[in-house]
RODO-2510 file (C-alpha; in nm, 4 decimals, decimal comma):
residues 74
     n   res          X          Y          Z
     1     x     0,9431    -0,8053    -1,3519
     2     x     0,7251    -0,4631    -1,4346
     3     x     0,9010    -0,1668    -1,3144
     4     x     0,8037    -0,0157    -1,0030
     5     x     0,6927     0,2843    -1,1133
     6     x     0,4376     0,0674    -1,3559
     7     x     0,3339    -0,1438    -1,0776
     8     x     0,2592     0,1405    -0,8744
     9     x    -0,0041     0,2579    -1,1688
    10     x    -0,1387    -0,0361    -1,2394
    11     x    -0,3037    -0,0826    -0,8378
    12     x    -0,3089     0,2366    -0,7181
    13     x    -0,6595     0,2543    -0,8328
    14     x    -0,7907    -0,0846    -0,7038
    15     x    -0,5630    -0,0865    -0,3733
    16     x    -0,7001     0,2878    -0,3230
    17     x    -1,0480     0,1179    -0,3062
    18     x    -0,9685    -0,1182     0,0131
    19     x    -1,1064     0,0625     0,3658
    20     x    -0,8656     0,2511     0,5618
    21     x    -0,6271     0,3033     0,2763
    22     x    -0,5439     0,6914     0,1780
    23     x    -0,2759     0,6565    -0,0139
    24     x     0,0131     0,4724    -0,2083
    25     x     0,3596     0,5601    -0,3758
    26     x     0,6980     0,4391    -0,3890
    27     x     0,9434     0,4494    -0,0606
    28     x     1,2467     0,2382     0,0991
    29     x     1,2079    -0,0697     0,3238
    30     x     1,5672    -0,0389     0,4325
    31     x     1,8238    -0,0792     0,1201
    32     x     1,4927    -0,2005    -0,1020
    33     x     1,2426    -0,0056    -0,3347
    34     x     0,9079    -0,1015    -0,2072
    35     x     0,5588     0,0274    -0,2738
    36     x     0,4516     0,1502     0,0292
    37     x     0,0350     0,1705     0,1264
    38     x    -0,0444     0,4299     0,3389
    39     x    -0,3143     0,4005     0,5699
    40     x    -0,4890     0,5806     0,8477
    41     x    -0,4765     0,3153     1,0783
    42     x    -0,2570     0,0002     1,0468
    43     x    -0,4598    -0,3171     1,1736
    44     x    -0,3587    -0,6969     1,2138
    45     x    -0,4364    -0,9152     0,9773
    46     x    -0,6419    -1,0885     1,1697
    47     x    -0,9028    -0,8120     1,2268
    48     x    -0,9150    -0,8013     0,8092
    49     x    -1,1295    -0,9992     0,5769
    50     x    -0,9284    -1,1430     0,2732
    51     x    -1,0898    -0,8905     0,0128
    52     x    -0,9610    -0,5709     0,2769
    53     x    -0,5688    -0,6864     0,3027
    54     x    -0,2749    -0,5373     0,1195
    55     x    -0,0949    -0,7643    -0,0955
    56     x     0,2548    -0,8931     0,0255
    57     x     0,3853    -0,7920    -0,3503
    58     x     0,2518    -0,6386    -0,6321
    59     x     0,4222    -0,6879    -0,9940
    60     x     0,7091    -0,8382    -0,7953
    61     x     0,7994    -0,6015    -0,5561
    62     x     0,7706    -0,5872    -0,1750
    63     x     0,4563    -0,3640     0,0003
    64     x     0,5006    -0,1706     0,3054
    65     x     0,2072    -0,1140     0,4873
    66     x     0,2614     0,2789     0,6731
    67     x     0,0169     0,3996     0,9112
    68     x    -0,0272     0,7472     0,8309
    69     x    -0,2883     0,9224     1,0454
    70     x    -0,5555     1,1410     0,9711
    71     x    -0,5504     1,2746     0,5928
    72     x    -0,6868     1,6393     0,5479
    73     x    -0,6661     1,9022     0,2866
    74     x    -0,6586     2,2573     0,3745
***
């Protein structure tokens, strides 16, 4: 298995690309490294189409799907 770290590189560009998503890094799903999508709204699954959902894993490890808000830059 890739580390996390390279895992992280490797989609951040292409997972960037899916709707809704504003940003992705590395975080803890309880005592696990995960990498965790941030997004400004979290949505069921159902309400996705296949090309717009996060991956369960990527390179092996666990995603964790965050809803962070609104995203601005001052």
């Amino acid at each position: 298995m890739m580390s996390i770290e390279t895992a992280r590189l490797e989609c951040e560009s292409r997972v960037m690309q899916l709707p809704n998503v504003v940003g992705v890094g590395i975080g803890m799903r309880g005592e696990r490294k995960v990498i965790k999508v941030f997004v400004h709204r979290k949505l069921p699954v159902r309400d996705l189409t296949p090309d717009e959902t996060i991956p369960r894993s990527i390179g092996g490890w666990e995603t964790d799907v965050e809803e962070a808000g609104e995203v601005t830059t001052t």
